[in-house]
PASEBA-1860 file (N, C-alpha, C; in nm, 3 decimals):
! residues 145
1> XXXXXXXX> -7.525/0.588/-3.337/-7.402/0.583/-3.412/-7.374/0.717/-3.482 ~ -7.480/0.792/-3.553/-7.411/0.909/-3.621/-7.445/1.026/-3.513 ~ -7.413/0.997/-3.370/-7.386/1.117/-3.307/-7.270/1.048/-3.279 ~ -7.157/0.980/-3.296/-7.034/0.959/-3.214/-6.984/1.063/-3.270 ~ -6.963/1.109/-3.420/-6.828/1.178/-3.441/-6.883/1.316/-3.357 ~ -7.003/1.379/-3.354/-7.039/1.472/-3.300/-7.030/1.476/-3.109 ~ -7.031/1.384/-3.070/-6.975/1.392/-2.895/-6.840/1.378/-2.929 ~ -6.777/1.318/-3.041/-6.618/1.354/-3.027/-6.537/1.490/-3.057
9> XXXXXXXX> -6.593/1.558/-3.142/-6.551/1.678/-3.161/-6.575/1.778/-3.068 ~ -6.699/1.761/-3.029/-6.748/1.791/-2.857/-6.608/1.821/-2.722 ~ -6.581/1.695/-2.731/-6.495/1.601/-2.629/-6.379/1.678/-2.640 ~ -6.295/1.675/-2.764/-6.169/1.755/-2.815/-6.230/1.916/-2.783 ~ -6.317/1.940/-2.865/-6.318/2.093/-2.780/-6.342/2.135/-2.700 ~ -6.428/2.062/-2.609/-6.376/2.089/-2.449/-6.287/2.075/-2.386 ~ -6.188/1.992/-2.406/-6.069/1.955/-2.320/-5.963/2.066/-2.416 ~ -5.954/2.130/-2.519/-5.895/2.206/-2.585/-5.900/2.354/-2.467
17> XXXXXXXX> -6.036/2.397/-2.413/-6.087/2.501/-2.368/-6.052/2.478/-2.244 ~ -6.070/2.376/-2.143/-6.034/2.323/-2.012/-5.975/2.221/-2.002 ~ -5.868/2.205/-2.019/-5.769/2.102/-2.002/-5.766/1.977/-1.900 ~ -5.846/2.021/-1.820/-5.845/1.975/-1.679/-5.949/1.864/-1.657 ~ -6.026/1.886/-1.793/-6.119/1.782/-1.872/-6.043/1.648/-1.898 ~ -5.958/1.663/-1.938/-5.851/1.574/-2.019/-5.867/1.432/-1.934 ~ -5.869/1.486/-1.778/-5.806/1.351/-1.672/-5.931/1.293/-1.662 ~ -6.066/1.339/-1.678/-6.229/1.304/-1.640/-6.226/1.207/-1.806
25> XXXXXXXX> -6.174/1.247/-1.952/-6.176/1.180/-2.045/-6.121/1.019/-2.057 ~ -5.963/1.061/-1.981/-5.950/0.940/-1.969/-5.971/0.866/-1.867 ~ -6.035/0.866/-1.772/-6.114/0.820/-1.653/-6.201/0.706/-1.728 ~ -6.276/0.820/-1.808/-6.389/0.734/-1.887/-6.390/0.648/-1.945 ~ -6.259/0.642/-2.045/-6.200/0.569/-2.188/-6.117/0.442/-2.034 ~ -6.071/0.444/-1.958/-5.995/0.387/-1.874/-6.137/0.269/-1.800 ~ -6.205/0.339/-1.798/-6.335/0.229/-1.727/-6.384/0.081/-1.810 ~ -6.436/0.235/-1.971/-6.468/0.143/-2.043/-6.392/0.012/-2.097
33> XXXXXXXX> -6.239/-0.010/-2.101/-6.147/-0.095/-2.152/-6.185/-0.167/-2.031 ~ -6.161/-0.130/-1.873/-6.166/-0.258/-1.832/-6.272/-0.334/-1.782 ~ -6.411/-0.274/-1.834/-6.475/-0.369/-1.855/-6.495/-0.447/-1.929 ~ -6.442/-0.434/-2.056/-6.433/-0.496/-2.175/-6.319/-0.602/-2.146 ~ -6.231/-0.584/-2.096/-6.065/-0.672/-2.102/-6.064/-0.810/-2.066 ~ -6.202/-0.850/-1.946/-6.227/-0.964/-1.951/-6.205/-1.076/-2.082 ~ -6.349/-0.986/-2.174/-6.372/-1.083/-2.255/-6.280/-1.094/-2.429 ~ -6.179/-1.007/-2.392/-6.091/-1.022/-2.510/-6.001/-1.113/-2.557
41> XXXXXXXX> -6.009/-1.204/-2.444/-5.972/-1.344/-2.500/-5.990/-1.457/-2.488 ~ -6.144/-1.449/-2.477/-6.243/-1.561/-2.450/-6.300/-1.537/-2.584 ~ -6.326/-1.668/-2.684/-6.373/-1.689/-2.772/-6.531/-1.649/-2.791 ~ -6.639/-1.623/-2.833/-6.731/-1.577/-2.841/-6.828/-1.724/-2.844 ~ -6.779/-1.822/-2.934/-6.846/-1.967/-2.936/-6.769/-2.089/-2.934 ~ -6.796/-2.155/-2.959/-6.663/-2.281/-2.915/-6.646/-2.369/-3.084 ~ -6.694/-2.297/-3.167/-6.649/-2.358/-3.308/-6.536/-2.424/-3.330 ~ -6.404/-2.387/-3.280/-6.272/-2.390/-3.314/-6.273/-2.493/-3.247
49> XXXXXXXX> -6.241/-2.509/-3.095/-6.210/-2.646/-3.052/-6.359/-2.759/-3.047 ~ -6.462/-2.734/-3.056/-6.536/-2.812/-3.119/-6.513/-2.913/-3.207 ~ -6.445/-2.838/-3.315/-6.420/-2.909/-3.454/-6.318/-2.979/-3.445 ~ -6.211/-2.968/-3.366/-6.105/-3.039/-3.403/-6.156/-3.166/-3.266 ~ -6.255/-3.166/-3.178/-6.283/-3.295/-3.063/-6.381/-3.398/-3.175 ~ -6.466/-3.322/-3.264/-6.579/-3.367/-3.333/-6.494/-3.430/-3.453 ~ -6.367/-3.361/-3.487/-6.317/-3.460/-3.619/-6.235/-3.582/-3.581 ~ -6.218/-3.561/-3.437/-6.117/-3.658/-3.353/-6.158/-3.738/-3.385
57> XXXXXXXX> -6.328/-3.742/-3.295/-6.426/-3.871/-3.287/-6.505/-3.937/-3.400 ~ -6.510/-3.858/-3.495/-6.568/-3.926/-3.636/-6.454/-4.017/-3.697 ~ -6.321/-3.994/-3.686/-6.181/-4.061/-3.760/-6.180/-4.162/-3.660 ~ -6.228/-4.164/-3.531/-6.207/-4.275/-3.427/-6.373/-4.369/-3.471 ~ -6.478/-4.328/-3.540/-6.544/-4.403/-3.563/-6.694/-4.376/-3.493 ~ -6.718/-4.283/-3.435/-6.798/-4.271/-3.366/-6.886/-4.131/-3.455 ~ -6.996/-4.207/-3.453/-7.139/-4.099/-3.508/-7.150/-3.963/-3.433 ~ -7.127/-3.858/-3.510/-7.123/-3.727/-3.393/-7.233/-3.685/-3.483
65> XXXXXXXX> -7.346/-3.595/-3.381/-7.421/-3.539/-3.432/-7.451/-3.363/-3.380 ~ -7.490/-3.310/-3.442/-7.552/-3.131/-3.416/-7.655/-3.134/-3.405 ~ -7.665/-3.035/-3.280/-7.822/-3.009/-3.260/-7.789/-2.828/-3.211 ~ -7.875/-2.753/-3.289/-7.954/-2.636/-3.252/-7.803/-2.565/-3.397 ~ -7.804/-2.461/-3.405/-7.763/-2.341/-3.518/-7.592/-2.342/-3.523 ~ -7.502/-2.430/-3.444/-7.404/-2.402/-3.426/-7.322/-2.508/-3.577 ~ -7.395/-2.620/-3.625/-7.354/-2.652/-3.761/-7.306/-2.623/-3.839 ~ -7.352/-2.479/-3.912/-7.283/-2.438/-4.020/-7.156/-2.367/-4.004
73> XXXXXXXX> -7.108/-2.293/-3.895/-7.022/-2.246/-3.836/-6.908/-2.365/-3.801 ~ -6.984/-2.471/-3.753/-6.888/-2.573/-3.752/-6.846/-2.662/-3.846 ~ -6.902/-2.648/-3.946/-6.823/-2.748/-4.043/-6.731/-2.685/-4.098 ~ -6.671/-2.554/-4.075/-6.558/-2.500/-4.114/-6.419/-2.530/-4.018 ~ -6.477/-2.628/-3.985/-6.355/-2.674/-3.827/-6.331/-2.799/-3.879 ~ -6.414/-2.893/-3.964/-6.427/-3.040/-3.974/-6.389/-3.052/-4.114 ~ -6.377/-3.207/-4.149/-6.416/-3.254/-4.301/-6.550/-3.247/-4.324 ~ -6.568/-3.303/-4.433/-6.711/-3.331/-4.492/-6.765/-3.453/-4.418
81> XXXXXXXX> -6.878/-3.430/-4.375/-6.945/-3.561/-4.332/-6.871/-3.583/-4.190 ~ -6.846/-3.507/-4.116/-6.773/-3.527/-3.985/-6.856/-3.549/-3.899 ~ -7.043/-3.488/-3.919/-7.116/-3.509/-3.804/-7.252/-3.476/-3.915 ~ -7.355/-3.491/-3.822/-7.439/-3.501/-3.870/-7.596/-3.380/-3.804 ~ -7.635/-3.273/-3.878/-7.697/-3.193/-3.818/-7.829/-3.266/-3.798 ~ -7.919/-3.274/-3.666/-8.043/-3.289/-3.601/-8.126/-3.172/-3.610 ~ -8.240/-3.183/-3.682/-8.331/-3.087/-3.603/-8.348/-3.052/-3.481 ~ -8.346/-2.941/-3.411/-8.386/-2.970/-3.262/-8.561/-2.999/-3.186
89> XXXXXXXX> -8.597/-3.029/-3.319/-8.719/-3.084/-3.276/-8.757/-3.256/-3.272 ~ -8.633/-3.309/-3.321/-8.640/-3.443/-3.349/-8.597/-3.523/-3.257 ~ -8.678/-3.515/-3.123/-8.536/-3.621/-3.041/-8.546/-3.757/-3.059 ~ -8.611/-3.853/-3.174/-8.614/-3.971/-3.205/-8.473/-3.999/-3.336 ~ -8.393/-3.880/-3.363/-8.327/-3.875/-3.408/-8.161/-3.918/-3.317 ~ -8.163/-3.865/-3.258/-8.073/-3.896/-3.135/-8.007/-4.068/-3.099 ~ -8.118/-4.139/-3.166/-8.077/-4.262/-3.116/-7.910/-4.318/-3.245 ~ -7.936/-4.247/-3.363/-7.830/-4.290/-3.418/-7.691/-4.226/-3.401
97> XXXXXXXX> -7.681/-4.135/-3.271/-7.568/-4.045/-3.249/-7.456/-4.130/-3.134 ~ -7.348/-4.146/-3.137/-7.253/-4.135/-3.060/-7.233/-4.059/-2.952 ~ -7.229/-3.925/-3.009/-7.189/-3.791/-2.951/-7.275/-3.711/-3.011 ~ -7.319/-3.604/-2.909/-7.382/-3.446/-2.962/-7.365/-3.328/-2.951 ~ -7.287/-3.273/-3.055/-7.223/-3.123/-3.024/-7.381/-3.071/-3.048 ~ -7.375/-2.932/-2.876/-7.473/-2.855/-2.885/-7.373/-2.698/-2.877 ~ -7.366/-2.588/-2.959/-7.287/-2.516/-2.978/-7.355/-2.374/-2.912 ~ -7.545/-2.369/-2.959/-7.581/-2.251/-2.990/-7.692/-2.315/-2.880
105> XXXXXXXX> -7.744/-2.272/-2.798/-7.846/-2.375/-2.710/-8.013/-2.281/-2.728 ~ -8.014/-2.130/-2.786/-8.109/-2.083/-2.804/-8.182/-2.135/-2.970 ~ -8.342/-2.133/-2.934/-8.418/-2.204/-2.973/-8.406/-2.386/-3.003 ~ -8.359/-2.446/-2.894/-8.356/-2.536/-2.917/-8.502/-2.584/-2.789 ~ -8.516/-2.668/-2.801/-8.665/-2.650/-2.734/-8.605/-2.744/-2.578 ~ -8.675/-2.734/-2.506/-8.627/-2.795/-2.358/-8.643/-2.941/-2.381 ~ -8.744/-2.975/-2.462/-8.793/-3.176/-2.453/-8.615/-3.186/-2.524 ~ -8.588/-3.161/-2.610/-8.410/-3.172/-2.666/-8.343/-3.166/-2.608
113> XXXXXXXX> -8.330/-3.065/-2.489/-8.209/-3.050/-2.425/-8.233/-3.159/-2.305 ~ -8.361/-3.201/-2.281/-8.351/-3.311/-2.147/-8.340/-3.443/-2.197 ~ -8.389/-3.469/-2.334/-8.336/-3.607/-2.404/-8.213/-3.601/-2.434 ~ -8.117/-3.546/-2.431/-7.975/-3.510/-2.434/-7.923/-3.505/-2.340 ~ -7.954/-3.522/-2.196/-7.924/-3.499/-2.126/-7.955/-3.625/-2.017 ~ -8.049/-3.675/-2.067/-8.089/-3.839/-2.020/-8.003/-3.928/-2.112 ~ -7.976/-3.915/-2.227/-7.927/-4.044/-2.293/-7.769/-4.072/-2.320 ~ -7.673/-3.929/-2.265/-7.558/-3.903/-2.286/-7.506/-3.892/-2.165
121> XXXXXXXX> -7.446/-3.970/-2.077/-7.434/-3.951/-1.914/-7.294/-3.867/-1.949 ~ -7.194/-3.843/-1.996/-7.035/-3.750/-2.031/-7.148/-3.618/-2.083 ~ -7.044/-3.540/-2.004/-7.046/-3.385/-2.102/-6.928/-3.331/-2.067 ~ -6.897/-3.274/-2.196/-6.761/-3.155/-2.233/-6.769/-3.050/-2.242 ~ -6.813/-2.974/-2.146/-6.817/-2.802/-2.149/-6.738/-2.715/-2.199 ~ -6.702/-2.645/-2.324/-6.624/-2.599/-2.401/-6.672/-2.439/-2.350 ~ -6.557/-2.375/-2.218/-6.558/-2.268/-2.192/-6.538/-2.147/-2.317 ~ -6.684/-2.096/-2.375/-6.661/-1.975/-2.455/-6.727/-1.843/-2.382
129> XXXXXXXX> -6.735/-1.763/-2.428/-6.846/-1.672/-2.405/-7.036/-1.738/-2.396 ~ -7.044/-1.800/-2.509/-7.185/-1.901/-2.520/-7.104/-2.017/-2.540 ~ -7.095/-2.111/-2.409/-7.081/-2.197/-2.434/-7.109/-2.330/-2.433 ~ -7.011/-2.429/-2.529/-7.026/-2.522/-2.624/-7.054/-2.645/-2.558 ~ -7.115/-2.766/-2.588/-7.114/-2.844/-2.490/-7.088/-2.986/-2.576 ~ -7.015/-3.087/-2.523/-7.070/-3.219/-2.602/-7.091/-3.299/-2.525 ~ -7.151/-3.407/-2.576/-7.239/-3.505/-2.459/-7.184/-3.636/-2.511 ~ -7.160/-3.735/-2.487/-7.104/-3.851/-2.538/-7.169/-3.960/-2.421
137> XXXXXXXX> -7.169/-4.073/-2.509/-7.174/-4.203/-2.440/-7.106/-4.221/-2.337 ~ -6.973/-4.216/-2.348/-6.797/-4.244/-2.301/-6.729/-4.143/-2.300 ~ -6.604/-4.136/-2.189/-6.571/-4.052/-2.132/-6.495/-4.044/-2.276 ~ -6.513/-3.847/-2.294/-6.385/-3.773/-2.371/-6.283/-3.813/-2.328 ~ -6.166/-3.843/-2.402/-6.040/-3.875/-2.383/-5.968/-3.757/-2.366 ~ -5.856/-3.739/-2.250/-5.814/-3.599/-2.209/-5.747/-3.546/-2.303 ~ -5.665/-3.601/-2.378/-5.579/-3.587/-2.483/-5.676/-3.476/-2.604 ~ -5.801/-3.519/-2.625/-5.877/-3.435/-2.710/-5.936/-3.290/-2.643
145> X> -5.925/-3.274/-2.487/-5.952/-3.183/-2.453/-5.864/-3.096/-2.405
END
């Protein structure tokens, strides 16, 4: 980081001296955007629509629960008491859930993710960058997705 401003002043005074630099600069600056352009409007995690499927199903009555780091991030999407965070070491916990938003899937241990995966036959894949998943008893209703 504290060599950028120094390859930039670099950059300007070379293309100041050889102009012809100029078209190889933006070549460069032209690459880098479009590799980037993909992901500029793909969400990074699925917090946002998470919260509003997870507050659907708690107002409809159904026990939603969290498993692995994506919780605290998500209760800024919900009311209070909208779901309920799991250890991800607890899968005897699982039995009082409805539904299980999994948001963040690192360090959650594999015995979790396959008891989640045996006891919830629905899943809702919430296309982010890392993405979000929920698992339910019963089919998501399309309307919430």
């Amino acid at each position: 980081m504290w060599a950028i401003p120094v390859v930039a002043v670099g950059v300007v005074d070379a293309t100041r001296r050889y102009p012809a630099l100029l078209l190889l600069v933006f070549v460069m600056i032209a690459s880098q955007v479009w590799v980037q352009v993909g992901d500029w409007y793909t969400p990074e995690f699925a917090h946002k629509p998470a919260g509003a499927i997870v507050q659907n199903r708690h107002d409809s009555g159904e026990e939603v629960c969290s498993v692995g780091f994506g919780g605290g991030p998500l209760s800024g999407y919900t009311g209070p008491n909208a779901f309920v965070e799991i250890r991800p070491e607890h899968t005897e916990d699982l039995k009082e859930c409805d539904d299980v938003v999994v948001l963040v899937t690192e360090m959650i241990p594999r015995s979790m993710l396959s008891a989640i995966d045996a006891r919830y036959p629905y899943k809702l894949v919430l296309p982010t960058q890392e993405n979000g998943t929920i698992y339910s008893k019963e089919p998501i209703p399309r309307r919430l997705q």
